[in-house]
Backbone bond lengths (Angstrom), bond angles and torsions (degrees), N, CA, C in turn:
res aa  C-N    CA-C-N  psi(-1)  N-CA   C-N-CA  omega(-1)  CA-C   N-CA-C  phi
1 X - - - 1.468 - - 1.526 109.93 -
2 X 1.480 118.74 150.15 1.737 101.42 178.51 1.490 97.28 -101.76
3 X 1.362 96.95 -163.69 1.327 88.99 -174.16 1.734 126.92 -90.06
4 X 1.483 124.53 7.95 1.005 113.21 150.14 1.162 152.37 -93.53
5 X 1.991 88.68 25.19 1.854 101.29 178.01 1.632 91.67 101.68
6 X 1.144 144.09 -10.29 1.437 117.99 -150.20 1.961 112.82 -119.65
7 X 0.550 145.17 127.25 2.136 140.81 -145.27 2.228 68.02 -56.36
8 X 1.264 84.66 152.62 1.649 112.47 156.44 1.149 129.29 -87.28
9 X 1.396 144.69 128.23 1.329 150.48 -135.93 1.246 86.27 -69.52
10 X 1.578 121.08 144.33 1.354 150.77 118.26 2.210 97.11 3.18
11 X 1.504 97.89 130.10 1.304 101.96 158.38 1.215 98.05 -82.48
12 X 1.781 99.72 140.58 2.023 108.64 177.28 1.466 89.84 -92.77
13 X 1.608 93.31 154.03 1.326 119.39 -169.70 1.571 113.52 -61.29
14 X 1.520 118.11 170.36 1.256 122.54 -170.56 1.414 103.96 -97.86
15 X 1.316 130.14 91.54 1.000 115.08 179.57 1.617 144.48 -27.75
16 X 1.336 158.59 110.54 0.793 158.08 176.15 1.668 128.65 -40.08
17 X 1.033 98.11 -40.23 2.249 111.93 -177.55 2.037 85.97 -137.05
18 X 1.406 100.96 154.07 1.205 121.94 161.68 1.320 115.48 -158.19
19 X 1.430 135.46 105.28 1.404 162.17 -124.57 1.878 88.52 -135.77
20 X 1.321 129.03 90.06 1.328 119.01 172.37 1.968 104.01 -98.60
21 X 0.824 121.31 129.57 1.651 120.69 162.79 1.178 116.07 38.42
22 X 1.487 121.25 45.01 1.434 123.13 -155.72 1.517 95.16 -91.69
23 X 1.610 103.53 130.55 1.704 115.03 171.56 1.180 90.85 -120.12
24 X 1.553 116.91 142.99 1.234 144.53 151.86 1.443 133.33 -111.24
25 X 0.955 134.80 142.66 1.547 136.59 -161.17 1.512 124.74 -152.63
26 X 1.822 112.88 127.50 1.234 116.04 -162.14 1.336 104.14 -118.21
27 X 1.324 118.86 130.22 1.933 126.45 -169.53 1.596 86.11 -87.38
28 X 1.605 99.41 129.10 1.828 100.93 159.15 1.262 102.83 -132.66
29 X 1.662 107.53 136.56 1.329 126.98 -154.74 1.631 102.27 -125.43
30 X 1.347 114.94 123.21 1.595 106.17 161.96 1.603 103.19 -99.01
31 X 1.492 100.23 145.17 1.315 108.36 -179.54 1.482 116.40 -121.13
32 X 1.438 109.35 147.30 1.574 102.74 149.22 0.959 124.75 -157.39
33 X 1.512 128.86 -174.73 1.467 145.90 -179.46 1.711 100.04 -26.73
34 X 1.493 134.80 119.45 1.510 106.97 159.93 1.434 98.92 -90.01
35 X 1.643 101.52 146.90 1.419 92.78 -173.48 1.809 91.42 -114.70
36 X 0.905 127.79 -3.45 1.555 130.66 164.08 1.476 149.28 -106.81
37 X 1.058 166.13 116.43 1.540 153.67 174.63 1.462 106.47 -16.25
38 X 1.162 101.03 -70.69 1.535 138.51 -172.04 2.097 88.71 -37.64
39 X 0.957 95.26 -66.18 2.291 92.98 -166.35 1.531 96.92 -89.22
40 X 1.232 127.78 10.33 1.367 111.98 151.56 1.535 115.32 -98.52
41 X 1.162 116.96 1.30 1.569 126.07 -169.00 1.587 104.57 -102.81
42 X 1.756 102.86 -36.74 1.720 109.92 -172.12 1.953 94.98 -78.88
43 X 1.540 116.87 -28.35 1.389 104.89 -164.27 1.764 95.38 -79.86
44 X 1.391 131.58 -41.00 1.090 117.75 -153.05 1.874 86.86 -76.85
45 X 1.262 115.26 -23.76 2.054 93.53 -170.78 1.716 107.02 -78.19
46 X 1.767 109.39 -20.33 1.794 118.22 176.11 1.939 80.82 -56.23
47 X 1.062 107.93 -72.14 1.915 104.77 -161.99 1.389 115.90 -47.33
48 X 0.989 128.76 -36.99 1.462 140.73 -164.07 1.930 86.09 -85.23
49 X 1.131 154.64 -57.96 1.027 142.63 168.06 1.653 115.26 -60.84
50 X 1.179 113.89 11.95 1.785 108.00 170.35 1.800 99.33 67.36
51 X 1.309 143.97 16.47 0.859 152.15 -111.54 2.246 108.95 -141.68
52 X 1.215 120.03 136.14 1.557 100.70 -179.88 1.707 111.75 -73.80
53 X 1.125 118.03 165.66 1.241 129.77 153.54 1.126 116.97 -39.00
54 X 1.566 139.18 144.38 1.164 116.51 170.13 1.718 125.47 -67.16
55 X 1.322 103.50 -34.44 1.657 119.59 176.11 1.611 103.39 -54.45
56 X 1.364 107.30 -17.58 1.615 108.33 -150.38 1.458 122.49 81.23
57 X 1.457 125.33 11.98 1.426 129.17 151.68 1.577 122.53 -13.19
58 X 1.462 102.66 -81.42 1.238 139.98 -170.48 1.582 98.05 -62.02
59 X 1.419 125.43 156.61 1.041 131.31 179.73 1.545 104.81 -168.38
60 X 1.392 92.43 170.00 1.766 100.68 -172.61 1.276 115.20 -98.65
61 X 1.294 134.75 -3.10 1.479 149.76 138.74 1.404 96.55 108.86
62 X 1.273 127.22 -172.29 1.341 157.93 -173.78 1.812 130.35 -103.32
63 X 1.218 95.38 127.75 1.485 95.67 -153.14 1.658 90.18 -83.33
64 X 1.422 144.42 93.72 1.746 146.68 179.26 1.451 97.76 -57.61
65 X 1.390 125.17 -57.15 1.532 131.47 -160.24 1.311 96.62 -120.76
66 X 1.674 122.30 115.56 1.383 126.75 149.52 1.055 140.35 -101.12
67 X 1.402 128.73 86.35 1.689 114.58 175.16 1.347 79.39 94.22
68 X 1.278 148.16 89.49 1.629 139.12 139.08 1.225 107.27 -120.51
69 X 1.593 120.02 125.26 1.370 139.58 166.34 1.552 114.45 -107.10
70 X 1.489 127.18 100.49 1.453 107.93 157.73 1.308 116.27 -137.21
71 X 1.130 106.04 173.95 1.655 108.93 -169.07 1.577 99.94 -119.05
72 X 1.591 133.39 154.06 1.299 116.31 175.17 1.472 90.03 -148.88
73 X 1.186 131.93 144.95 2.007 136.70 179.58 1.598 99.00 -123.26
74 X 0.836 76.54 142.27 2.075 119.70 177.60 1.624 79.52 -45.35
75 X 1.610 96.04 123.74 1.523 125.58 175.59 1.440 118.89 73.92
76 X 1.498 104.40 11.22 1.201 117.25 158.57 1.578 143.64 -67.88
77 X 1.200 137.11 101.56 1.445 113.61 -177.03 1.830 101.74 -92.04
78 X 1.636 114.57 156.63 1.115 125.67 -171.63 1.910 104.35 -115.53
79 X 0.906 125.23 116.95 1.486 103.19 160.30 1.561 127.33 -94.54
80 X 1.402 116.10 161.17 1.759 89.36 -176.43 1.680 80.34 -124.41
81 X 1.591 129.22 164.07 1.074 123.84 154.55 1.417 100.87 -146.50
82 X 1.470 113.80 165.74 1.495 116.07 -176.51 1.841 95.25 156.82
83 X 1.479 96.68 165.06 1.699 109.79 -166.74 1.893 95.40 -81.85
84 X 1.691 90.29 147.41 1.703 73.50 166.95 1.679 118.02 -63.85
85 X 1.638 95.27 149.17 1.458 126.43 171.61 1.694 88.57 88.89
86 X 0.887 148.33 5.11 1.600 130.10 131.75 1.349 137.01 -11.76
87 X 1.857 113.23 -40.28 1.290 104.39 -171.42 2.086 102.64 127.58
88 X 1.173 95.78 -26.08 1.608 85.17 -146.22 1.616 94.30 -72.94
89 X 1.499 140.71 -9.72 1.509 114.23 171.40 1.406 107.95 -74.97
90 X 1.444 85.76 -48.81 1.733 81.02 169.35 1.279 153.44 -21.45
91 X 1.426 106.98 -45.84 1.122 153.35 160.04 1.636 121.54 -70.21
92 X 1.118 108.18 -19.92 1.289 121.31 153.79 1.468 134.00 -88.26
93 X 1.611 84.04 -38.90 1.803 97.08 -175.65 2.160 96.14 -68.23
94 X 1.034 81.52 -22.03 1.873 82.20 -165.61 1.640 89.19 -81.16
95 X 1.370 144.55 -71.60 1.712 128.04 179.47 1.366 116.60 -37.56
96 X 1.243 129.55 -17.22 1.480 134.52 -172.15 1.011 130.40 -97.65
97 X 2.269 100.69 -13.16 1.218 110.20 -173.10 1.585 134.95 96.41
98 X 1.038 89.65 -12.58 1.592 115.74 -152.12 1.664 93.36 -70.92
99 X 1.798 103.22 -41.22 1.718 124.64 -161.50 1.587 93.96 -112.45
100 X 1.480 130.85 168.47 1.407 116.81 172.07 1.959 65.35 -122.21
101 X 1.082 106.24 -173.21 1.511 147.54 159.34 1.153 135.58 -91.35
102 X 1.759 103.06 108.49 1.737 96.16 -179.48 1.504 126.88 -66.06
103 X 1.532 115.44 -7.08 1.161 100.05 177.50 1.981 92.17 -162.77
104 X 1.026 102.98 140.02 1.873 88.80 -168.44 1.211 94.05 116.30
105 X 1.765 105.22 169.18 1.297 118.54 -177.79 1.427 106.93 -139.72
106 X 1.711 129.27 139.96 1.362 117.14 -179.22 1.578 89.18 -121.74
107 X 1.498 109.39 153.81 1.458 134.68 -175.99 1.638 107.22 -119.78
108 X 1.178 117.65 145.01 1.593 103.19 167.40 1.472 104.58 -174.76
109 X 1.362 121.25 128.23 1.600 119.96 -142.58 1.957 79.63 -108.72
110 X 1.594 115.58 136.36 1.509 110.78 166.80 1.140 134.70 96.61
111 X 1.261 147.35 179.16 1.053 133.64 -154.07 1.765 85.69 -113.06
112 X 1.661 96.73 143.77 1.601 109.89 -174.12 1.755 102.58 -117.72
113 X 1.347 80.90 144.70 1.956 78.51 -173.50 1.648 105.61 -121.34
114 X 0.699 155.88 156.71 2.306 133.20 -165.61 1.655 89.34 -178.72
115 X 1.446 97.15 132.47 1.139 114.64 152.65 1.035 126.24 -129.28
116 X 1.513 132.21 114.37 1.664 131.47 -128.05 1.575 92.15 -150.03
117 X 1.551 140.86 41.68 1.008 153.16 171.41 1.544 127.38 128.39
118 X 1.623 97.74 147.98 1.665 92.82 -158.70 1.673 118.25 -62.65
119 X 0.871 127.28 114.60 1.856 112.33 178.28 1.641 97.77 126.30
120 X 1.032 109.63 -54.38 1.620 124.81 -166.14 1.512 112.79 -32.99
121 X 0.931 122.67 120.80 1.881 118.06 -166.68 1.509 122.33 95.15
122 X 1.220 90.83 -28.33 2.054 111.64 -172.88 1.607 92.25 -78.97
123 X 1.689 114.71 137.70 1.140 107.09 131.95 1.374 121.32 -118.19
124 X 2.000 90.34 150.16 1.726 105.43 -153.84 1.484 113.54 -57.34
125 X 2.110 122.75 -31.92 0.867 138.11 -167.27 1.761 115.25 -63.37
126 X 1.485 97.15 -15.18 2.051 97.98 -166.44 1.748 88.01 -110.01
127 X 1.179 98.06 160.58 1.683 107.87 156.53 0.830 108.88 -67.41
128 X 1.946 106.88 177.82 1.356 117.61 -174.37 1.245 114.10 -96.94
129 X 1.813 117.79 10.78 1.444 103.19 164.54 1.558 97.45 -91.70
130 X 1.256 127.06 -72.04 1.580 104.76 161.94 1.449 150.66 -2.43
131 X 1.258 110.99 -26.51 1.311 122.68 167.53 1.772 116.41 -105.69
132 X 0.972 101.07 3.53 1.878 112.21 174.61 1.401 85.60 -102.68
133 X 1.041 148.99 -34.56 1.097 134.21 -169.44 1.639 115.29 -77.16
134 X 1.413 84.93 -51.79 1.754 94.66 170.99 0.977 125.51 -78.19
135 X 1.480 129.05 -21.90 1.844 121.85 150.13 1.409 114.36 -65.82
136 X 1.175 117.02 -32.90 1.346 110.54 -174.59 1.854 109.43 -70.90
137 X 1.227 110.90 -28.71 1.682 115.24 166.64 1.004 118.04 -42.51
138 X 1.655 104.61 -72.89 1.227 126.27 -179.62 1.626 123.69 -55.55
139 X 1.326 117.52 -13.08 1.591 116.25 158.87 1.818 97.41 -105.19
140 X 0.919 125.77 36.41 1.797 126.06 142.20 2.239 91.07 82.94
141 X 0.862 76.21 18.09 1.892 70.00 170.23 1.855 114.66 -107.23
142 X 1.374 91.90 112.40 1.276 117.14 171.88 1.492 109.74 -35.03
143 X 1.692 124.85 144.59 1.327 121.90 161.96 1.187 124.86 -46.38
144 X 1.638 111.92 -50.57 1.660 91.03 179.65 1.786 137.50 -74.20
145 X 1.530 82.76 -5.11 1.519 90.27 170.25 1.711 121.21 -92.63
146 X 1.269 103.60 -21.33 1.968 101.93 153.92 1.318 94.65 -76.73
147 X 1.230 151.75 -34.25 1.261 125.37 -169.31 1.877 95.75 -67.07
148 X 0.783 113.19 -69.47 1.745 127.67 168.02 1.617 85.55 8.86
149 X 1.293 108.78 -93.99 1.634 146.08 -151.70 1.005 97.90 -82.36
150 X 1.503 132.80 -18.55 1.753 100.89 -179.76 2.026 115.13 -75.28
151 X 1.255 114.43 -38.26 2.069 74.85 176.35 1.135 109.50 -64.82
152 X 1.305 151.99 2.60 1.556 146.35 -161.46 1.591 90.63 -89.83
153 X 1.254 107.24 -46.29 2.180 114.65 173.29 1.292 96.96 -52.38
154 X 0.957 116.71 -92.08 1.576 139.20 -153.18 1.582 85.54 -50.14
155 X 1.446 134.95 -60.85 1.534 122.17 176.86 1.584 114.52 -26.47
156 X 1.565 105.94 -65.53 1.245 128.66 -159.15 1.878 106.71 -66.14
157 X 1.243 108.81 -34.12 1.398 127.32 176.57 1.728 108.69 -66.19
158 X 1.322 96.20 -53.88 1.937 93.48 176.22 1.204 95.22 79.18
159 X 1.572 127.36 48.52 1.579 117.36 175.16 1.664 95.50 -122.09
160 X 0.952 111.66 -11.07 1.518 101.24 179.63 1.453 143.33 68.01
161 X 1.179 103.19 -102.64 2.168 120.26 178.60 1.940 77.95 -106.14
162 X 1.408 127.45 -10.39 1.584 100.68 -179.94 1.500 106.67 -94.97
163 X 1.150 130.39 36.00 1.539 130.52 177.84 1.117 100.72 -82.64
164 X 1.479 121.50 -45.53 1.093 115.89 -178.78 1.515 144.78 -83.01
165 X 1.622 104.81 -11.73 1.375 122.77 151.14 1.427 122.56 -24.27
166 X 1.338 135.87 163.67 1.482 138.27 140.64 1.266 103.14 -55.21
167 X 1.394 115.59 148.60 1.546 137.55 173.29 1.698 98.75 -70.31
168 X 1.254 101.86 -50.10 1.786 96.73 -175.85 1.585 116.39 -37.15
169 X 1.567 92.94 -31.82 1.609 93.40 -173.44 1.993 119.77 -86.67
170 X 1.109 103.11 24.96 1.634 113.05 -155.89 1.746 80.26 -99.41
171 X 1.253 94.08 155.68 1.961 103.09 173.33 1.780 81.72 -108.40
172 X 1.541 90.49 168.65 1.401 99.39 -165.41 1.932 119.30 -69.54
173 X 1.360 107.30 -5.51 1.588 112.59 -177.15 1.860 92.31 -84.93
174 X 1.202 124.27 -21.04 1.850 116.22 -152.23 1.849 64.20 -90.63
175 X 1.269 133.10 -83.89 1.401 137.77 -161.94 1.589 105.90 -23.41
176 X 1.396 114.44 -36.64 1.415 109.51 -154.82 1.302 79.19 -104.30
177 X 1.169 159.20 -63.71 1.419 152.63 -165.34 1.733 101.92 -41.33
178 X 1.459 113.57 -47.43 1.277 122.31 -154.11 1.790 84.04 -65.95
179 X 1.474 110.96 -77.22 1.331 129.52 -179.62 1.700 121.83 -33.61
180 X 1.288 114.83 -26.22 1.418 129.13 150.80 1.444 121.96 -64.58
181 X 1.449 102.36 -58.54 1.770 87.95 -175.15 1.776 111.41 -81.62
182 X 1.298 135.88 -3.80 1.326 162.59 -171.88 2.240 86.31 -84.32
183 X 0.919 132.00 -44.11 1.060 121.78 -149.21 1.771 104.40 -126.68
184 X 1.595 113.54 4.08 1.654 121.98 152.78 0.999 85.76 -117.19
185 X 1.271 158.74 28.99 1.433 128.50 163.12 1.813 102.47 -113.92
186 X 1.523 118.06 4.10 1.403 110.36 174.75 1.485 112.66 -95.21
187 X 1.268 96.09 46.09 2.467 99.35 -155.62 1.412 108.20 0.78
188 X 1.596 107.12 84.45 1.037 119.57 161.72 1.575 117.82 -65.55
189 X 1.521 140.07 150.06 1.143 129.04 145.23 1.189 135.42 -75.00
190 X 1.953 118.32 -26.21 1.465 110.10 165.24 1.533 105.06 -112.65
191 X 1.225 141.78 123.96 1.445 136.95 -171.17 1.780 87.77 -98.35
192 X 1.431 118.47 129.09 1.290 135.03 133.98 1.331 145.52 -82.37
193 X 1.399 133.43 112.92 1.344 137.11 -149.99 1.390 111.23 -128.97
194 X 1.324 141.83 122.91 1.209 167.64 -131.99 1.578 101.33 -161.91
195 X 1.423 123.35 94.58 1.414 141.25 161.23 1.532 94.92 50.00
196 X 1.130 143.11 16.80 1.702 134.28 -159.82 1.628 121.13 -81.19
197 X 1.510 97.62 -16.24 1.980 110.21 171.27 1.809 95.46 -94.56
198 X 1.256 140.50 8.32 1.161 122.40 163.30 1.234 115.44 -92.04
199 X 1.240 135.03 -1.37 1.391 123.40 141.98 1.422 142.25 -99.53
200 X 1.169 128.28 170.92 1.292 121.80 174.89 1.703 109.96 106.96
201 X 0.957 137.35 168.20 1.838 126.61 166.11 1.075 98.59 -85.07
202 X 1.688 97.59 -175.63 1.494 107.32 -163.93 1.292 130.07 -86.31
203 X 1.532 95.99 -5.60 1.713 109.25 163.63 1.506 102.58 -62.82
204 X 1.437 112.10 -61.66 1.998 100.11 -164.07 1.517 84.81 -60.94
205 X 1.248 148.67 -58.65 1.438 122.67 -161.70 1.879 124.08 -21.21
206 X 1.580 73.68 -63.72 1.717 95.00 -168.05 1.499 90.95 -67.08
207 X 1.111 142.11 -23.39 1.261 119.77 -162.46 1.874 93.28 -90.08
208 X 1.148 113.77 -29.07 1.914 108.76 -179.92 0.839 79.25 -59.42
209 X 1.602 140.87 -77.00 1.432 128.56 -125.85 1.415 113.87 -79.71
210 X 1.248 133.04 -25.10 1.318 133.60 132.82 1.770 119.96 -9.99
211 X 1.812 100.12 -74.84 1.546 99.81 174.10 1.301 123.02 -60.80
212 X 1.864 118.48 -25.70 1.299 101.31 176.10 1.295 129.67 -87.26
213 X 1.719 116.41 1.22 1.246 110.70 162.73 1.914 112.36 -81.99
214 X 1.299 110.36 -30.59 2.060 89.72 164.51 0.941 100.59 -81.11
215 X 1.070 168.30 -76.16 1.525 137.75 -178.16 1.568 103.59 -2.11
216 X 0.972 97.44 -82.55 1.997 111.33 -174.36 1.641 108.09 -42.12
217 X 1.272 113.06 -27.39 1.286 138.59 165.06 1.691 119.58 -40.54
218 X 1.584 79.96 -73.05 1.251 99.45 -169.94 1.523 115.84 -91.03
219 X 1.283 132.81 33.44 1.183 164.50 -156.10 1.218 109.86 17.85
220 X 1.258 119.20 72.20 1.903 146.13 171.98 1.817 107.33 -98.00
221 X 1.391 80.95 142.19 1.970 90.08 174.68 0.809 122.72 -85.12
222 X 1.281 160.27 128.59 1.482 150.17 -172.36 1.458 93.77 -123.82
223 X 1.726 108.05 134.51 1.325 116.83 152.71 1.509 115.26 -138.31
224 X 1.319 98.99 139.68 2.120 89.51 -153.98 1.570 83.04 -148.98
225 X 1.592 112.89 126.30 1.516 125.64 166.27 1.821 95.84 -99.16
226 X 1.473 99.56 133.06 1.364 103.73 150.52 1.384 110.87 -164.13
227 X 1.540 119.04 -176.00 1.404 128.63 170.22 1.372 121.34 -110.42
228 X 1.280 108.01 13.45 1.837 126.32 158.25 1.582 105.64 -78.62
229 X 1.585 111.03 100.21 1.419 108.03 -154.01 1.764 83.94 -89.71
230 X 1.383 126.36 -17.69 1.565 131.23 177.16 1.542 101.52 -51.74
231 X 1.805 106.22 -66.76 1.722 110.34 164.27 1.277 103.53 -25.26
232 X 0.997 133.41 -85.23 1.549 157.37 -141.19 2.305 95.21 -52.54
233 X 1.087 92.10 -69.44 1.729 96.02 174.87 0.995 102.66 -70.45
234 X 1.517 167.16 -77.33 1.817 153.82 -156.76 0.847 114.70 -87.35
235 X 1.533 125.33 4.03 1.845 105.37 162.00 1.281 97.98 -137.33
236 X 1.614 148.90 21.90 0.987 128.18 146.13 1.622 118.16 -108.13
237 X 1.713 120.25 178.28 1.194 129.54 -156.14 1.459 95.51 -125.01
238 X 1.537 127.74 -18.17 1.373 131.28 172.99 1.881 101.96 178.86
239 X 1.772 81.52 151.26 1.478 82.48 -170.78 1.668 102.26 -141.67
240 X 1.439 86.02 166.45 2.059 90.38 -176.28 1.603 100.67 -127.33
241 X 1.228 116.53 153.25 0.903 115.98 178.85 2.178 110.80 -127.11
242 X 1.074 86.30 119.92 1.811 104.85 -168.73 1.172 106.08 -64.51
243 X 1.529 135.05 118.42 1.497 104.79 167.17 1.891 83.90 -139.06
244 X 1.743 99.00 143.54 1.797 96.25 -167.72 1.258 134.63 59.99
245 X 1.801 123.81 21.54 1.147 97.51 -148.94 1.640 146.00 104.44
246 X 1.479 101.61 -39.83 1.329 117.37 -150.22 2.056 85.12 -134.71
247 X 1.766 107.46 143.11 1.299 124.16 -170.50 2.170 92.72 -87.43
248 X 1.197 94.35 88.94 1.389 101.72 178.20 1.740 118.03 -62.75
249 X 1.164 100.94 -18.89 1.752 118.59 -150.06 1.413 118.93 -163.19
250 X 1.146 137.30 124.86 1.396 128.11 -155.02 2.218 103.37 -166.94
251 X 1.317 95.15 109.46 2.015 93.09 175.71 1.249 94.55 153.25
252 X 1.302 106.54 -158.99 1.577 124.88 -159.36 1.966 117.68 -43.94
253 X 1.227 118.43 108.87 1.653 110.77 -158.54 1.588 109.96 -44.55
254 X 1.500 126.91 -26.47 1.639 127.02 175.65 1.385 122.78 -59.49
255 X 1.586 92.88 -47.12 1.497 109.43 173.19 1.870 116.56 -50.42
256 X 1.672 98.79 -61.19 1.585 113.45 162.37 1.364 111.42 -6.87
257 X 2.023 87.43 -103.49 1.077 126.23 165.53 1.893 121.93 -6.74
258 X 1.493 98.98 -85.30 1.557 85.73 156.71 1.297 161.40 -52.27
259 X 1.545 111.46 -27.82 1.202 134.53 148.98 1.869 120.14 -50.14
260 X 1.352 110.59 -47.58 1.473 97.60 176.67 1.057 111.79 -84.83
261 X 1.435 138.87 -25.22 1.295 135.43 172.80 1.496 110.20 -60.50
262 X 1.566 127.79 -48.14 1.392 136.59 147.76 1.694 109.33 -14.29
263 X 1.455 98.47 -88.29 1.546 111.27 174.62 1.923 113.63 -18.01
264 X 1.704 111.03 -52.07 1.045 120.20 -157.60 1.387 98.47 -83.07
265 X 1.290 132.71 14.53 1.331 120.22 169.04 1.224 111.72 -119.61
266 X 1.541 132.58 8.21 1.208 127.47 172.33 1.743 109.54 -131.49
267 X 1.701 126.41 147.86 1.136 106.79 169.13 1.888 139.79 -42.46
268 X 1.224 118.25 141.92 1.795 106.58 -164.05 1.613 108.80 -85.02
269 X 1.597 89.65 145.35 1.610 103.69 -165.66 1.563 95.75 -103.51
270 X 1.109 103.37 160.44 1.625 132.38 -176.25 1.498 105.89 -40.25
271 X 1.096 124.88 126.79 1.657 127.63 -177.54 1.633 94.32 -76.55
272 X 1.273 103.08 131.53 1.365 118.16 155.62 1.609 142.58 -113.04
273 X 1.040 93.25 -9.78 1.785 109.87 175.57 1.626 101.29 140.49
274 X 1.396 105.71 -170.44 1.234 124.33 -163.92 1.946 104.34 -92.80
275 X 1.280 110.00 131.03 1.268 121.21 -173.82 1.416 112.52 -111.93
276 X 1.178 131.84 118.58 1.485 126.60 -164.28 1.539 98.05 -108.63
277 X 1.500 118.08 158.18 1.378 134.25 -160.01 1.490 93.98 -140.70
278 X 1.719 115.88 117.99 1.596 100.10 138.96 1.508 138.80 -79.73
């Protein structure tokens, strides 16, 4: 009790992701033929001094993620929106681990499960029961527990007698269906999502979005980039909007949502900082 008689606030939750000042950075290199000893000897001592090409080859690359801070709590969903080359896989690949940070720090409490492009993790050469097996390894789950969960995949996938196919042979909705139910079915605590409800009909839609509200349920993080600005308002709880790199826009997902679609009908004005929405 404190001391004016009254219960003491609730401990606030432990946040789930913590995104402090995160810079990210991409080296772009023109290359060519060396046709001498001599300019393969001058380029590797330009690199070794952090240094340009002399031609100007070499370069100091591109800043993808500037300055991004966010916070996201257990049973949270996140939306990200923004034009391509914004930032937002990036920005994904970096909560997932996938990217570290050139400058910033990312936090993230639990086991993370992300599906951040169709194919990605799959190899094309095995089927798709073969490759549940081997993603499911590779996020630390024992055989008998994919055995557990695998028809619940393959249910959730809707591929059927094609589980057993080569992956090479999957069109990109069976890959992303597969790669969806492969990546809620390892009870992840933060789920990462990369365009993954834009495929499939509108039955598997409704049927993800179903799972991502128990998820939300069951107090799971969701962070999901897409350009389904509908996604964007009914299954998220707050959203940011990426523009350069940089969190242009950040609050209520309608507010978002409308605003960048806004944006996209008139030429773009000078970034000024981050604009928050209730």
């Amino acid at each position: 009790m404190a001391a004016t008689g009254r219960p003491a606030d609730p401990t606030p939750p432990v946040p789930s992701i913590v995104a402090e000042d995160v810079w990210v950075r991409f080296l772009i290199r023109y290359h060519r033929q060396e046709v001498t000893l001599r300019e393969t000897l001058v380029r590797l001592f330009e690199r070794s001094r952090g240094g340009s090409h002399p031609n100007g080859r070499w370069r100091d690359g591109f800043w993808a993620l500037r300055g991004i801070s966010i916070t996201v709590y257990p049973g949270e969903t996140l939306g990200i929106v923004g034009s391509n080359g914004s930032g937002k896989t990036t920005l994904l690949k970096t909560l997932a681990g996938i990217l570290g940070p050139d400058r910033g720090r990312v936090r993230v409490r639990g086991r993370v499960g992300c599906l951040l492009s169709f194919g990605v993790g799959f190899n094309a050469t095995l089927s798709g029961r073969e490759n549940v097996y081997l993603n499911g390894s590779i996020l630390g789950l024992s055989r008998r527990t994919i055995d557990e969960r695998f028809d619940r995949i393959v249910e959730m996938s809707e591929l059927g007698e094609f589980i057993d196919a080569p992956v090479r042979t999957y069109s990109a909705g069976m890959r992303g269906r597969l790669g969806f139910s492969i990546a809620v079915h390892i009870d992840p605590d933060v789920l990462v999502l990369d365009e993954v409800l834009g495929v499939g009909d509108a039955a598997f839609r409704a049927k993800a979005g179903t799972i991502l509200q128990h998820l939300r349920r069951e107090q799971k993080t969701i962070v999901i980039a897409s350009h389904d600005m509908h996604l964007i308002r009914t299954q998220c709880d707050r959203a940011i909007w990426l523009d350069q790199g940089r969190i242009r826009m950040e609050g209520a997902p309608a507010a978002v949502a409308d605003a960048y679609l806004k944006s996209a009908e008139r030429p773009p004005a000078p970034t000024g900082g981050t604009t928050h929405a209730g």
